[in-house]
C-alpha positions in Angstrom: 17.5 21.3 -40.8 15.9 20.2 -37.6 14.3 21.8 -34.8 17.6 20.6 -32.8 20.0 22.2 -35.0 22.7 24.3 -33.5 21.2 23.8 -30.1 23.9 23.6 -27.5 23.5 20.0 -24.9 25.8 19.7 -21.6 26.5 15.4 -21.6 27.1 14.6 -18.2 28.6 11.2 -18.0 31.3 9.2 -16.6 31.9 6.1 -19.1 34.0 7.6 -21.6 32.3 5.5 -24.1 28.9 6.4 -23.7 30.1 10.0 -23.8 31.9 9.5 -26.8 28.6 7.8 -28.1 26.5 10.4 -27.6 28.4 13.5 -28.5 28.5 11.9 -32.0 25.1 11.7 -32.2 24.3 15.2 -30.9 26.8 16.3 -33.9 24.8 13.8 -35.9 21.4 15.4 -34.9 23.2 19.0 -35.5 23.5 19.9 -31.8 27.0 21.1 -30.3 28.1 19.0 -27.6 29.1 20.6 -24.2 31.1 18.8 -22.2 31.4 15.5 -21.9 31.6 16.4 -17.7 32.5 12.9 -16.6 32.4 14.7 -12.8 29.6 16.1 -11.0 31.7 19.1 -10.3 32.8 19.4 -13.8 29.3 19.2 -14.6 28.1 21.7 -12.4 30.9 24.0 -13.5 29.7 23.5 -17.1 25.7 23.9 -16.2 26.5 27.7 -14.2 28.5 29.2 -17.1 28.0 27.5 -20.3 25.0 28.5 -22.6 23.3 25.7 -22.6 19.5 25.0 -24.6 19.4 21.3 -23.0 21.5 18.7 -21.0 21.9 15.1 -21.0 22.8 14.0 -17.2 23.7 10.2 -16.5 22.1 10.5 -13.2 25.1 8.1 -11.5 28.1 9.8 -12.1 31.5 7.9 -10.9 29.4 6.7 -7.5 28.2 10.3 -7.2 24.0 11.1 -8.2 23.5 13.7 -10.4 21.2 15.9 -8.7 22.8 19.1 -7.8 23.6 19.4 -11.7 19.8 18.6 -12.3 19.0 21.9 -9.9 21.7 24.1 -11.1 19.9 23.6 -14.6 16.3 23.8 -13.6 17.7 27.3 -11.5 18.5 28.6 -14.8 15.6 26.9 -16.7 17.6 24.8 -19.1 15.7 21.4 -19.7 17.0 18.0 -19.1 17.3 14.3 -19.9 18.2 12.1 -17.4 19.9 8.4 -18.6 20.3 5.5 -16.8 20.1 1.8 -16.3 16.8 1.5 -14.4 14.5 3.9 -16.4 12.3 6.4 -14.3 11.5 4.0 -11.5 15.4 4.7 -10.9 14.9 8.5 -9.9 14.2 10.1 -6.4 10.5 10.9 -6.5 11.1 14.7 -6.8 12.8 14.1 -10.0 10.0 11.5 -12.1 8.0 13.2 -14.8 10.7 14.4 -16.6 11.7 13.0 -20.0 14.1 9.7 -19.0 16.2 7.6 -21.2 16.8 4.0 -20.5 20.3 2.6 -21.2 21.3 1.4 -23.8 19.7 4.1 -26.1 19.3 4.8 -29.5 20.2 8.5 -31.3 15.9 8.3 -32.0 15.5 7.7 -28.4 17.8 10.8 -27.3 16.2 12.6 -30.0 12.9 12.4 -28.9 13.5 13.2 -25.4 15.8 15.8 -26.5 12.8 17.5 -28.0 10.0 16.5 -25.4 12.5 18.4 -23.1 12.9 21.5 -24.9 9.1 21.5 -26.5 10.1 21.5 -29.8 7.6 19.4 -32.5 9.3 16.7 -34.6 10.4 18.6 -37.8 
C-alpha cells in the first residue's frame, strides 16, 4: 500500500509507446490510468469530466503544446507533471516551478514527482 494507490492520473501523450510505458507503471505503482489522450482535445475532454487526483501531460502533444490541458487542470485544482525532452528549461515561464520529468524516465522518477505534485510523503 502506497500513498499513490487507487489514485486516478490523466497520461497525456502522443507516442503510443511512451503511453503504453507509463500506464503500466501507474498500474505498477497502484494508480488507475486515465486516458492515454494522445490529443490535446482528447486530453482536454478527459481533464473537464474525468475524476482525476493527478495528470501526467507530455507538454508537445502531436506538434500541439499542452497548455490549455495544464489550465483546464489547475481550473479544477488537479496537480500535474509535465514530461518532455528538454527538462524545465523547456517550459513557457508561467509554467516552471512545477514538478517536471525529463525524458526518458524511470517509474522512481514519475513516482516522485507524482507525489511532489499531489503532496503526499514517500510511504
Amino acid at each position: 500500500m502506497t500513498a499513490l494507490n487507487d489514485r486516478r492520473v490523466l497520461v497525456v501523450e502522443d507516442e503510443s509507446l511512451v503511453a503504453m510505458l507509463l500506464e503500466t507503471m501507474l498500474e505498477d505503482m497502484g494508480c488507475t490510468p486515465v486516458g492515454p489522450a494522445s490529443t490535446v482535445d482528447e486530453g482536454l475532454k478527459l481533464a473537464s469530466e474525468e475524476r482525476l487526483d493527478a495528470a501526467l501531460l507530455d507538454v508537445n502533444v502531436a506538434g500541439t503544446p499542452v497548455f490549455a490541458v495544464a489550465e483546464a487542470l489547475e481550473t479544477r485544482g488537479i496537480p500535474l507533471v509535465f514530461s518532455t525532452g528538454y527538462g524545465e528549461g523547456g517550459l513557457p515561464e508561467n509554467w516552471r516551478g512545477r514538478p517536471t520529468v525529463q525524458k526518458p524516465f524511470t517509474e522512481a522518477v514519475i513516482r516522485d514527482a507524482l507525489m511532489k505534485a499531489m503532496g503526499v510523503a514517500n510511504a
